[in-house]
MARZALO-412898 format. One record per residue (C-alpha): residue in one letter; x, y, z. Coordinates in pm, whole numbers, plus 50000, padded with zeros to 5 digits. Each point is the difference from the previous one (the first is absolute). Layout:
MARZALO-412898
AXYZ...
This chain:
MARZALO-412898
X225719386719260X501245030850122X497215006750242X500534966050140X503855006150062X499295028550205X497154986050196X502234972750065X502655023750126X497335020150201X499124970250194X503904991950059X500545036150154X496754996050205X501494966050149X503165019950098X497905028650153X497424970250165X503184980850127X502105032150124X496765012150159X498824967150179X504334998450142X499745034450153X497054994250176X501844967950150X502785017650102X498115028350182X498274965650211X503674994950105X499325025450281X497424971350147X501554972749821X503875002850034X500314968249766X498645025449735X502015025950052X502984984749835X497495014949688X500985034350050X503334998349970X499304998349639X497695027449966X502335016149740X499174972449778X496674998350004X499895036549916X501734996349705X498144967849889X497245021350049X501515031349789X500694978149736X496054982750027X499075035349935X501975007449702X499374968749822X496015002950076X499675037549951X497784997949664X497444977750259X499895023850237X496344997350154X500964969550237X503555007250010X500005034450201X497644990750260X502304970150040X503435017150030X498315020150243X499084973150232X503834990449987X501245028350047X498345010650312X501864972750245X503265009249849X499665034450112X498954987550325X503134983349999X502375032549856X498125025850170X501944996250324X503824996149877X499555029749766X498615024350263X501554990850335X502345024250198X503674991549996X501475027150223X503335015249837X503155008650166X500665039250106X502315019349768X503484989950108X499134972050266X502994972650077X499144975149713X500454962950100X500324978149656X498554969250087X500144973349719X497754968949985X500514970149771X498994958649936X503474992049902X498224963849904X500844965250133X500914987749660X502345029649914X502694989949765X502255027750055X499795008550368X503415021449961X498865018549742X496495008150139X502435013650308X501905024349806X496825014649855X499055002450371X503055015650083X499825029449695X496345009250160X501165025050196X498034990250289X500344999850380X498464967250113X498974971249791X496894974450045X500494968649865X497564970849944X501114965649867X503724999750080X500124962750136X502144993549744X501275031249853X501125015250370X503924993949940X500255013249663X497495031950079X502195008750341X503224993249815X499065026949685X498755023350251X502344994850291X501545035149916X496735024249984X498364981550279X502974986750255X496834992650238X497474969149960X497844980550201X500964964250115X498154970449937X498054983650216X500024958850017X496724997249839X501765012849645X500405029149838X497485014049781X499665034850090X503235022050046X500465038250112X503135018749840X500855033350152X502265029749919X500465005250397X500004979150315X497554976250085X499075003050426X497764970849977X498014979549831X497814964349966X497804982349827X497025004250254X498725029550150X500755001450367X498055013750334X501455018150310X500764967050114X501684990049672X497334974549919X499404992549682X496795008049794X498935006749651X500564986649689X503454982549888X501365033549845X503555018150025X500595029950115X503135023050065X500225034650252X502855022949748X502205021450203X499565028449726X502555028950056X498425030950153X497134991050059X497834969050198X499754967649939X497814991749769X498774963549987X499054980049651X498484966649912X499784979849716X497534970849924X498524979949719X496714987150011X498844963649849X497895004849655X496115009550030X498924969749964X498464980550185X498865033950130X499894984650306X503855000650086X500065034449886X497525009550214X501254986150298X503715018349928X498505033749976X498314994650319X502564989250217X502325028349843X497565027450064X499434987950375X503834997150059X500375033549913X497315014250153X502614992550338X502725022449891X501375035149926X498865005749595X500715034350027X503414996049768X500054966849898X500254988549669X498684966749911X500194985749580X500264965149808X498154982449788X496585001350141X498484978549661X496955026050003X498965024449742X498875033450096X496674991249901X499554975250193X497834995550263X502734983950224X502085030549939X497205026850078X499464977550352X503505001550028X500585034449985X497335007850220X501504975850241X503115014950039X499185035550002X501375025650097X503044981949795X499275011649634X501034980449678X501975022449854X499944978449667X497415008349769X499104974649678X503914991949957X500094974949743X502724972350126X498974965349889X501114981349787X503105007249773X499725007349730X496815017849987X498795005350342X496115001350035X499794994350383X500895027650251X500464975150271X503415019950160X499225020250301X500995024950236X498255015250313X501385029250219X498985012650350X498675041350006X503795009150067X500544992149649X498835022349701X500904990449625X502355012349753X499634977549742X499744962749844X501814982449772X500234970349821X503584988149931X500734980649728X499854961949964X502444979650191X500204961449963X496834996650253X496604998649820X499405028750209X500905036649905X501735015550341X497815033650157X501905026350096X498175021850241X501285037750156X498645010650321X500105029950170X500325008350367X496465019250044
């Protein structure tokens, strides 16, 4: 009877090591199938439904090992890149610019609240995501640390830009020599910072991964708008809804080069536990890093990223 019990649970941890396996190979076919690649995004999952496959199977180990293995291999694939990739850091001493990005959420039941915590962050400018609703309340609990803000546009207000110092200009599009629009609906801000130039910021929020298709198209038409401007010190963040191993977010970042996410594996989504690092931020090669942080929960279902930069 005993034999049969542990057979039984043999078989169960193989099934989680079979089904974790089969999912990772799926995901890594999201870099020719971008409906798949909503898979990866839960790559940490599968690992540990595979981790726990193994420990539940390990008396049976003469299928199981062979079989981990074969699961294991595309989620390295997928890792690999995130853990090893170059995120240039900021000279000892450099003029740090405290740039805070954050999904204050369209259903947020305490907008005013969420603002104060924005407000104690200590930062310099603030990118906001979701504040159709919230706008009011946020500007009015941070009206004091950040006296500056973008206005809204008649289309609504979804994305907002708070800033310690004076905003020169700023829009919703990207604009040319001619002051034509093109691009992407996204909003950026040019920050009069004291002492130093200009330095110009953006904040966006992409739809959800799926259909890939939308996605897809998004990431495009971003990387091609900014391929027509100065990235040298801009700073661009949101919520991009892609995982770092992704392979949306590895075309991304090769898109936008020589901007560098300077966000590595954050976890931001959802509250409570947050399993998705969906929050980024990208910075031109005048920008080094100091350091990341995740700020405590606010009443978004997003955690709020704090990022330093430093003048390089």
């Amino acid at each position: 009877m005993e034999r049969a019990g542990l057979t039984i649970l043999a078989n169960i941890g193989r099934l989680m090591i079979a089904g974790a396996a089969v999912a990772a190979w799926l995901a890594i076919l999201g870099t020719w199938l971008p409906s798949l690649d909503v898979l990866a995004s839960f790559l940490p999952f599968f690992a540990v439904a595979l981790a726990v496959g193994l420990i539940i199977a390990r008396r049976r180990v003469r299928w199981t090992l062979p079989l981990a293995a074969i699961g294991i291999v595309p989620m390295a694939m997928a890792a690999t890149p995130e853990i090893v990739r170059t995120i240039p850091a900021a000279p000892t001493g450099a003029r740090e610019l405290r740039v805070l990005t954050h999904n204050v959420w369209v259903d947020n039941a305490s907008p005013a609240a969420t603002g104060a915590a924005i407000a104690r962050a200590d930062a310099d400018v603030v990118l906001l995501q979701e504040t159709a609703r919230a706008r009011d309340a946020l500007v009015a609990a941070t009206a004091q640390r950040f006296p500056y803000r973008t206005a809204c546009p008649r289309g609504g207000c979804g994305l907002t830009i708070l800033s310690r110092w004076p905003i020169r200009a700023s829009g919703y599009f990207l604009k040319d020599a001619r002051g034509k629009r093109f691009g992407p609906p996204l909003l950026w801000a040019e920050i009069a910072v004291p002492g130093g130039a200009p330095v110009t910021v953006a904040t966006l929020h992409y739809p959800r991964p799926f259909p890939g298709s939308r996605q897809v198209a998004a990431r495009a038409a971003l990387a091609a708008a900014l391929a027509r401007v100065d990235r040298g010190g801009l700073v661009i963040g949101g919520d991009m809804n892609l995982t770092p191993w992704s392979a949306g977010m590895r075309a991304q970042d090769a898109a936008l080069a020589p901007l560098t996410r300077m966000t590595r594996a954050v976890w931001s989504w959802p509250r409570p536990l947050p399993f998705l690092p969906i929050d980024q931020l990208y910075a031109g090669p005048a920008w080094g890093l100091v350091r990341v942080d995740r700020l405590a929960a606010t009443g978004s279902d997003h955690f709020p990223i704090l990022v330093t930069l430093g003048r390089r």
